[in-house]
BADREN-549890 format. One record per residue (C-alpha): residue number from 1; residue in one letter; chain; x, y, z. Coordinates in steps of 0.1 Angstrom, whole numbers, plus 5000, padded with zeros to 4 digits. Layout:
<atoms>
ATOM; num; residu; chaine; c1; c2; c3
ATOM; NUM; a; A; X; Y; Z;
...
</atoms>
This chain:
<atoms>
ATOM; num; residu; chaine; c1; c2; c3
ATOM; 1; x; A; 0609; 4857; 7479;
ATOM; 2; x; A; 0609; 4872; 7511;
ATOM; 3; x; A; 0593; 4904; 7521;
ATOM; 4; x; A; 0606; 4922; 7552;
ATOM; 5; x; A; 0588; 4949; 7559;
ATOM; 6; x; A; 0606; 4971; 7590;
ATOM; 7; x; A; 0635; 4992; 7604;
ATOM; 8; x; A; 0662; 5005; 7589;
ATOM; 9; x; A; 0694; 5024; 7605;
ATOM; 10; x; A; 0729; 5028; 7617;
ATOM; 11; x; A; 0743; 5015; 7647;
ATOM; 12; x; A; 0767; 5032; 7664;
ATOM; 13; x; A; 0789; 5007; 7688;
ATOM; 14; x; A; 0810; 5012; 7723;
ATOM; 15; x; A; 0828; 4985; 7743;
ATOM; 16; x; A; 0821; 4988; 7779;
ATOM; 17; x; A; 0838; 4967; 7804;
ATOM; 18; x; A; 0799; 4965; 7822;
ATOM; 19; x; A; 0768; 4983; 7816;
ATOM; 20; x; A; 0767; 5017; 7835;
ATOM; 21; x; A; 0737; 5017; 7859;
ATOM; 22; x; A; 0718; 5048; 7856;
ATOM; 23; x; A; 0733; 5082; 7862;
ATOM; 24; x; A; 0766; 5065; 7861;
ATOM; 25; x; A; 0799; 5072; 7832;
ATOM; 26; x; A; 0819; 5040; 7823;
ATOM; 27; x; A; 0850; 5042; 7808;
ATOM; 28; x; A; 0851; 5027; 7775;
ATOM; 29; x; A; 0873; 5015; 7748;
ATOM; 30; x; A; 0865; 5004; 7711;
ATOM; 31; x; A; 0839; 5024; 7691;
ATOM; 32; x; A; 0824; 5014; 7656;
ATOM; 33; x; A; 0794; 5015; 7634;
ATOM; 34; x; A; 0775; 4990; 7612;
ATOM; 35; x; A; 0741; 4988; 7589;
ATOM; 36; x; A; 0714; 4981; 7615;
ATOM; 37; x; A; 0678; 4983; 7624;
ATOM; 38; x; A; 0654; 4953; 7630;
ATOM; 39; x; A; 0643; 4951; 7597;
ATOM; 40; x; A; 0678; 4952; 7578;
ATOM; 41; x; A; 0691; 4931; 7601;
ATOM; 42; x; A; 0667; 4904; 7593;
ATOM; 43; x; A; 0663; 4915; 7556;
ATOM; 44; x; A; 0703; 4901; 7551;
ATOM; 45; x; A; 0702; 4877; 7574;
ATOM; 46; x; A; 0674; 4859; 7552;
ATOM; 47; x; A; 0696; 4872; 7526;
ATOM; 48; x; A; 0729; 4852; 7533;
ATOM; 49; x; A; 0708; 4823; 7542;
ATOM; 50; x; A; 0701; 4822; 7507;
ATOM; 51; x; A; 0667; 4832; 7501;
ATOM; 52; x; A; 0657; 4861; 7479;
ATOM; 53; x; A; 0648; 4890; 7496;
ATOM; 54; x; A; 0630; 4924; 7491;
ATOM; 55; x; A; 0635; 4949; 7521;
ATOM; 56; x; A; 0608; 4978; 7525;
ATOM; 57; x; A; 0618; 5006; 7548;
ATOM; 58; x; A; 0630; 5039; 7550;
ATOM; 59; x; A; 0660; 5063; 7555;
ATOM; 60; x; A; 0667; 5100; 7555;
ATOM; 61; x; A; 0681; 5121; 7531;
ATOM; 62; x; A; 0715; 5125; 7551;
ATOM; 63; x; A; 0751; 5110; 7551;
ATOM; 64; x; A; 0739; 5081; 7574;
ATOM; 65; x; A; 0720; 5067; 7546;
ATOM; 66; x; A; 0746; 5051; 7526;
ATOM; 67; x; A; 0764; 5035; 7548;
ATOM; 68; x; A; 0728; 5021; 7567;
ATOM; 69; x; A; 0725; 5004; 7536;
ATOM; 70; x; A; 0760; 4994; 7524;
ATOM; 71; x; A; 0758; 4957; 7535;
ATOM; 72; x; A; 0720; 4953; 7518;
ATOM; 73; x; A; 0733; 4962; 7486;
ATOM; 74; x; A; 0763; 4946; 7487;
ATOM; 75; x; A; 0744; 4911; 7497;
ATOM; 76; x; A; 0720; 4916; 7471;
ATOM; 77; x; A; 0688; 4925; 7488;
ATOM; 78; x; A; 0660; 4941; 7470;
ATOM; 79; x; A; 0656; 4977; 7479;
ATOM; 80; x; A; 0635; 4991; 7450;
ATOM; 81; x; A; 0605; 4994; 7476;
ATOM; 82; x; A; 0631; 5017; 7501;
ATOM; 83; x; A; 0616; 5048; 7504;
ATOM; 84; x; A; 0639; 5083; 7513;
ATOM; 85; x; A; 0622; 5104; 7537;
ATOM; 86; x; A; 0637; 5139; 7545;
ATOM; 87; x; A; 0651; 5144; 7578;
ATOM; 88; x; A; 0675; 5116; 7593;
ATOM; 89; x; A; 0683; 5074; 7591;
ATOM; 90; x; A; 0679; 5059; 7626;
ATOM; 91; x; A; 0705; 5058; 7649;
ATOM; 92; x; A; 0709; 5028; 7674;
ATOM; 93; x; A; 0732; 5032; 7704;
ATOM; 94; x; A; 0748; 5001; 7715;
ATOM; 95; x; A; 0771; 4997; 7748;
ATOM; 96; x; A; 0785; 4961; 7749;
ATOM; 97; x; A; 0802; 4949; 7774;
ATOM; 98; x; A; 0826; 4922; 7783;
ATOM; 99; x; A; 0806; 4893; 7788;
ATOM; 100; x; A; 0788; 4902; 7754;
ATOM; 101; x; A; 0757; 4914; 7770;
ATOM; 102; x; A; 0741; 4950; 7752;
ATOM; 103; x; A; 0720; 4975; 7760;
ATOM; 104; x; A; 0704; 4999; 7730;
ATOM; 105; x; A; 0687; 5031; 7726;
ATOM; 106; x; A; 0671; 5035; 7693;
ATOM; 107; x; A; 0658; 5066; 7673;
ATOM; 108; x; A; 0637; 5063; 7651;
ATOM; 109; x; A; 0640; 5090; 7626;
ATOM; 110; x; A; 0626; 5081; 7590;
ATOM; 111; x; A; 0617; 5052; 7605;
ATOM; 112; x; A; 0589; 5069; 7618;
ATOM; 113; x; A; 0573; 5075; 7586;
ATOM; 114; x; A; 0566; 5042; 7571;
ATOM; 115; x; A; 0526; 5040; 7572;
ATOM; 116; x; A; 0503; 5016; 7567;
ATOM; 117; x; A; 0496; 5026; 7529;
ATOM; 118; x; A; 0532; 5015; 7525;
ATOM; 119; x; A; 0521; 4980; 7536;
ATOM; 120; x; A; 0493; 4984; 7511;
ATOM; 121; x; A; 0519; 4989; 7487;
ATOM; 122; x; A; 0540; 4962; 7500;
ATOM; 123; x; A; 0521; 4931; 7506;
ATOM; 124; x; A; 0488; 4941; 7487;
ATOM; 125; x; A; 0503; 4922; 7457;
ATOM; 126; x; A; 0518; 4887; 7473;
ATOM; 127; x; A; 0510; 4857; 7465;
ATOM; 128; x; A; 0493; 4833; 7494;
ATOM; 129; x; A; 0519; 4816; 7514;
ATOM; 130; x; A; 0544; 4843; 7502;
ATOM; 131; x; A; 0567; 4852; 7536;
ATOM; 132; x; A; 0562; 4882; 7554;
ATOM; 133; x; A; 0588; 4891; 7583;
ATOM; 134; x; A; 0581; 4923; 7607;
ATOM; 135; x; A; 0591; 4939; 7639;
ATOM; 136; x; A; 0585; 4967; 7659;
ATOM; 137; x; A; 0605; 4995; 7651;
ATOM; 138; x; A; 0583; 5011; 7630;
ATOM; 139; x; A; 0547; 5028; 7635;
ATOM; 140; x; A; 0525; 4999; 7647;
ATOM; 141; x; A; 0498; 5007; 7629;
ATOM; 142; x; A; 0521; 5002; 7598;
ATOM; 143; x; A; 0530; 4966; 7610;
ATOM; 144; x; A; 0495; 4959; 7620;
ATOM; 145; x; A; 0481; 4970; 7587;
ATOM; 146; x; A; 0505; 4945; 7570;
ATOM; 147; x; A; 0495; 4915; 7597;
ATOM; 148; x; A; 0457; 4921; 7585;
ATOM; 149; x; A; 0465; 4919; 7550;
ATOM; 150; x; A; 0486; 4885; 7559;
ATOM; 151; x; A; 0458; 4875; 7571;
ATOM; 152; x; A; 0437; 4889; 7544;
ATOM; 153; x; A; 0458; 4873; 7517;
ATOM; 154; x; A; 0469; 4838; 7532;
ATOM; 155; x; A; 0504; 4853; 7539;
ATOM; 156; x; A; 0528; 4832; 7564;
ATOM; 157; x; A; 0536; 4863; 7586;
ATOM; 158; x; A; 0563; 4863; 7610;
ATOM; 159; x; A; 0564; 4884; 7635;
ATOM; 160; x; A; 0594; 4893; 7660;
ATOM; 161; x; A; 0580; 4911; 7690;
ATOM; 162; x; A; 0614; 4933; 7697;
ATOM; 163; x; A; 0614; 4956; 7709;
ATOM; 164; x; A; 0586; 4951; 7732;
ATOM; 165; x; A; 0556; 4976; 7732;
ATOM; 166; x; A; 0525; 4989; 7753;
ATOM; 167; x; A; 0505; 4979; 7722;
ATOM; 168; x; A; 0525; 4946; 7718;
ATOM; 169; x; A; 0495; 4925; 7730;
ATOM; 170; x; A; 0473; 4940; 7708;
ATOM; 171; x; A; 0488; 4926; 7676;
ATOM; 172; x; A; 0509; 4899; 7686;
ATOM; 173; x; A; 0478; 4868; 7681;
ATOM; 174; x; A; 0475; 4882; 7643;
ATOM; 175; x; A; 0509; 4871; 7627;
ATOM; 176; x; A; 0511; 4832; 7613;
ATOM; 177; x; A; 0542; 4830; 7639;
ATOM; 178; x; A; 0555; 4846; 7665;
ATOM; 179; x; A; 0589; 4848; 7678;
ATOM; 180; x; A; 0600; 4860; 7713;
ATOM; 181; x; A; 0624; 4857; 7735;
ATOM; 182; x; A; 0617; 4850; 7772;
ATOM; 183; x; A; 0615; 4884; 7784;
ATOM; 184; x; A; 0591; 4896; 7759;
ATOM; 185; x; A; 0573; 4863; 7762;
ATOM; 186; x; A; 0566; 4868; 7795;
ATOM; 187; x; A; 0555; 4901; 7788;
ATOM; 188; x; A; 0530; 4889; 7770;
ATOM; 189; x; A; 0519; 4861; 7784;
ATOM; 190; x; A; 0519; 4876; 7821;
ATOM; 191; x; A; 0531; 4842; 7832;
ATOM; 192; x; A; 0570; 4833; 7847;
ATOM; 193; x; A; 0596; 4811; 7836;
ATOM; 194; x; A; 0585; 4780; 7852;
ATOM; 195; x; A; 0551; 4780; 7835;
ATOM; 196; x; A; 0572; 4785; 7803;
ATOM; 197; x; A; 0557; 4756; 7781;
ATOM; 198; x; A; 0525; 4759; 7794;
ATOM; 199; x; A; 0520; 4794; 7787;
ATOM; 200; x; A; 0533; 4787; 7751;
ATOM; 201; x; A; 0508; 4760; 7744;
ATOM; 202; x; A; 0480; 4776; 7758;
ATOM; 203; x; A; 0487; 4812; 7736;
ATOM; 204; x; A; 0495; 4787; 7706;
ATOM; 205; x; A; 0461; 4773; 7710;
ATOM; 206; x; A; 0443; 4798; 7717;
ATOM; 207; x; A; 0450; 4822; 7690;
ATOM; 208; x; A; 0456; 4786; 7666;
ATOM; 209; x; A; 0495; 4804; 7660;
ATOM; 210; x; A; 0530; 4789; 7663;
ATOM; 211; x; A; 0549; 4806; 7690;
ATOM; 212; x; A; 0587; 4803; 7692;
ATOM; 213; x; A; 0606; 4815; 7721;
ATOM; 214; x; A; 0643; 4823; 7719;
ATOM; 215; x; A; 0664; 4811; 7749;
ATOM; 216; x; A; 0700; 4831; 7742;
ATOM; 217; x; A; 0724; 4802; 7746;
ATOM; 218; x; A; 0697; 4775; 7755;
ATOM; 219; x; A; 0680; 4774; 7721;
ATOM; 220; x; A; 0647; 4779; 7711;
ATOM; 221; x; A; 0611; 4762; 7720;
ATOM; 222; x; A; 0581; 4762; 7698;
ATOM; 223; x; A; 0547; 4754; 7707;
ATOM; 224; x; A; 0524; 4748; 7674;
ATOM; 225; x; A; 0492; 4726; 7672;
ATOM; 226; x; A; 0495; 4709; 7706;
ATOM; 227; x; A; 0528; 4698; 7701;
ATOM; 228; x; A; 0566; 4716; 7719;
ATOM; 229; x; A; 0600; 4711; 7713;
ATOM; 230; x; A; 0631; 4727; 7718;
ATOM; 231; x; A; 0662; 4734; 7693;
ATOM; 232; x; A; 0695; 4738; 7709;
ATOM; 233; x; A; 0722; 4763; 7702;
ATOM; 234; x; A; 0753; 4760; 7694;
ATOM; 235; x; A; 0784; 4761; 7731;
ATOM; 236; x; A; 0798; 4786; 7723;
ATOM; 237; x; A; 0820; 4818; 7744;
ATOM; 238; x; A; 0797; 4846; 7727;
ATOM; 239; x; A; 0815; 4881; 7719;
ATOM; 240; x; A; 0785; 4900; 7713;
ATOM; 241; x; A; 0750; 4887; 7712;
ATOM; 242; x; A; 0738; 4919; 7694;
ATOM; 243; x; A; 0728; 4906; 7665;
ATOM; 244; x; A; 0718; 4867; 7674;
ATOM; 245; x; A; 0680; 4875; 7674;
ATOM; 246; x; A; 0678; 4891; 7645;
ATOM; 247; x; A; 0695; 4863; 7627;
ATOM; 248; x; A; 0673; 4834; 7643;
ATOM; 249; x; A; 0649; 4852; 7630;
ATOM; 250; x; A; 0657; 4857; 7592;
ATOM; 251; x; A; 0673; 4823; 7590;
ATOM; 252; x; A; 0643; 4808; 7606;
ATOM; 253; x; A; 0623; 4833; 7576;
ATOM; 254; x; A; 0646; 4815; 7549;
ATOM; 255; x; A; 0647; 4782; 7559;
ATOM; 256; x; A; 0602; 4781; 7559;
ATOM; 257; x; A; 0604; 4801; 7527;
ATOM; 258; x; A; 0629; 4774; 7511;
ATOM; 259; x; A; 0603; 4744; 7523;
ATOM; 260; x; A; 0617; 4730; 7558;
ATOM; 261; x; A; 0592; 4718; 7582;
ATOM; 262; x; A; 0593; 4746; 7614;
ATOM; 263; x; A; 0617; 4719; 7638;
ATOM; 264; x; A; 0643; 4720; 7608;
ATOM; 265; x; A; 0645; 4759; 7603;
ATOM; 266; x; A; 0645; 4767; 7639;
ATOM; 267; x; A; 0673; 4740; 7641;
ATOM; 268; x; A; 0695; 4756; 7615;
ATOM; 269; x; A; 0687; 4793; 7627;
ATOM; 270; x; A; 0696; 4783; 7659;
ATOM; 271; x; A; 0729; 4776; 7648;
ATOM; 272; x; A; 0733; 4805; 7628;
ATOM; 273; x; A; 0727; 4829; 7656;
ATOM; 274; x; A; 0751; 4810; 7677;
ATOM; 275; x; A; 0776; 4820; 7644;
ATOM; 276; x; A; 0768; 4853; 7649;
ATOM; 277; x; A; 0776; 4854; 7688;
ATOM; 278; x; A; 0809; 4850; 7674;
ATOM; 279; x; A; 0817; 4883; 7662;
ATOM; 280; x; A; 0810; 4920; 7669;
ATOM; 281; x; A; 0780; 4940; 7655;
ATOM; 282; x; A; 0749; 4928; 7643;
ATOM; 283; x; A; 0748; 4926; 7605;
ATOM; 284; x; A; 0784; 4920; 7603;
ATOM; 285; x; A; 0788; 4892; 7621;
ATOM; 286; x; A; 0757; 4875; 7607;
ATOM; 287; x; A; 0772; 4841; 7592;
ATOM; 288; x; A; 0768; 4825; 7553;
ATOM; 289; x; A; 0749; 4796; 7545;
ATOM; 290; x; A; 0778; 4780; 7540;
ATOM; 291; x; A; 0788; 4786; 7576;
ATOM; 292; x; A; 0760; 4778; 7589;
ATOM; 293; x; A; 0757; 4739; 7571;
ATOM; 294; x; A; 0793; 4737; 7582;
ATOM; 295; x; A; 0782; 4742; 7621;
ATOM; 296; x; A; 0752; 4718; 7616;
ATOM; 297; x; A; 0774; 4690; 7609;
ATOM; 298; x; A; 0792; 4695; 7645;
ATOM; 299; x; A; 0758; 4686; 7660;
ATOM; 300; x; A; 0741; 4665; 7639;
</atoms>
């Protein structure tokens, strides 16, 4: 079983032929929504991956709800530790445009109440080496509350450091594993592209934690114990990269929970969130297993 413990919400998505630069009105063209948030995201992800899965988040008590969570149950992931907070689900506004690059504005709304007595709740009762996957779209002292009781209990705790905070470096050397992608790596590191590896296995041994580094349509590269390598993606045209992140990351959750060694599940959720350049929306396009072991075969 995995436990994600994060964001919940709605997205609400506009094609764009570019990005407007500030102050400036594009003309559009489609408009959707979609279930969203971080945490969903990587809750169904793990989810159609194949791994069981227990989601623990919030929403508000308003018409948004529902259809936040419409994919969740649908796939089968555990929401009896969902909590409904008065007031309203979060909202994510996505622009994407025609080279299926995004930008996104989130609010938070019940988001915003998940504490860190819900991780108590959560995680207080997992076994050691039970999987723990969080983000950053909810209070951080609710997700650092549930890195310390990883750490507390023995927990492999994965943590995706999107989106990027001022108190990101404050809690990003307590999770078992940490996934970035080069922006926020940088970020974090304070170092530049070229001293990529480097900087990767001089935080991996430093704080004695695997660091993973998403590279959009070059991969992934992990640093862990001294040693790096890199998993390739998938050549693909993407449509919409929206959700690929999000699925690296809970494939990457459900391939460690179901025993692979770490080269092994980055390889396969690599893949996967290659899959999900393929269509539009985040948890919509996120691909089945059966997908996904289909793909592996064209590279193997």
């Amino acid at each position: 079983m995995i436990t994600v413990f994060g964001s919940t919400g709605l997205d609400q998505i506009g094609t764009v032929p570019r990005l407007p630069k500030p102050g400036e009105t594009v003309l559009g063209g489609e408009f959707a929504t979609a279930p969203g948030g971080k945490g969903s995201n990587q809750a169904l992800a793990a989810r159609r991956a194949g791994s069981d899965v227990k989601h623990i988040s919030a929403v508000g008590d308003d018409d948004f709800a529902d259809s936040a969570l419409r994919l969740l149950r649908a796939g089968g992931v555990d929401l009896s530790g969902l909590k409904v907070s008065p007031g309203a689900t979060a909202i994510a506004m996505i622009f994407v445009d025609a080279k299926g690059e995004n930008c996104i504005a989130v609010l938070p709304g019940a988001n915003a109440t998940v504490t860190a007595a819900d991780a108590d709740a959560a995680l207080g009762g997992l076994a050691a080496g039970s999987v723990v996957m969080l983000q950053q779209e909810i209070p951080q002292a609710a997700t650092e509350r549930a890195l310390d009781l990883g750490r507390e209990r023995g927990l492999v705790s994965i943590l995706n450091t999107a989106p990027y905070l001022d108190s990101t470096p404050s809690v990003a050397h307590k999770a078992s594993i940490l996934v970035a992608n080069e922006t926020e790596f940088q970020l974090l590191s304070g170092r530049g592209m070229d001293e990529l590896e480097a900087a990767m296995l001089d935080w991996s041994a430093k704080h004695d934690q695997t660091v993973i580094v998403t590279l959009g349509g070059d991969g992934a590269k992990a640093a862990t114990k001294g040693e790096l390598f890199h998993v390739h993606a998938l050549p693909i045209k993407p449509i919409d990269t929206v959700g690929a992140g999000d699925t690296f990351c809970g494939y990457l959750a459900a391939g460690l929970d179901a025993g692979l060694n770490l080269k092994a599940a980055m390889k396969r959720a690599a893949v996967a969130a290659s899959l999900a350049c393929l269509k539009p929306g985040a948890q919509p396009a996120i691909p089945m297993a059966a997908e996904v072991e289909t793909a592996l075969g064209w590279i193997a």
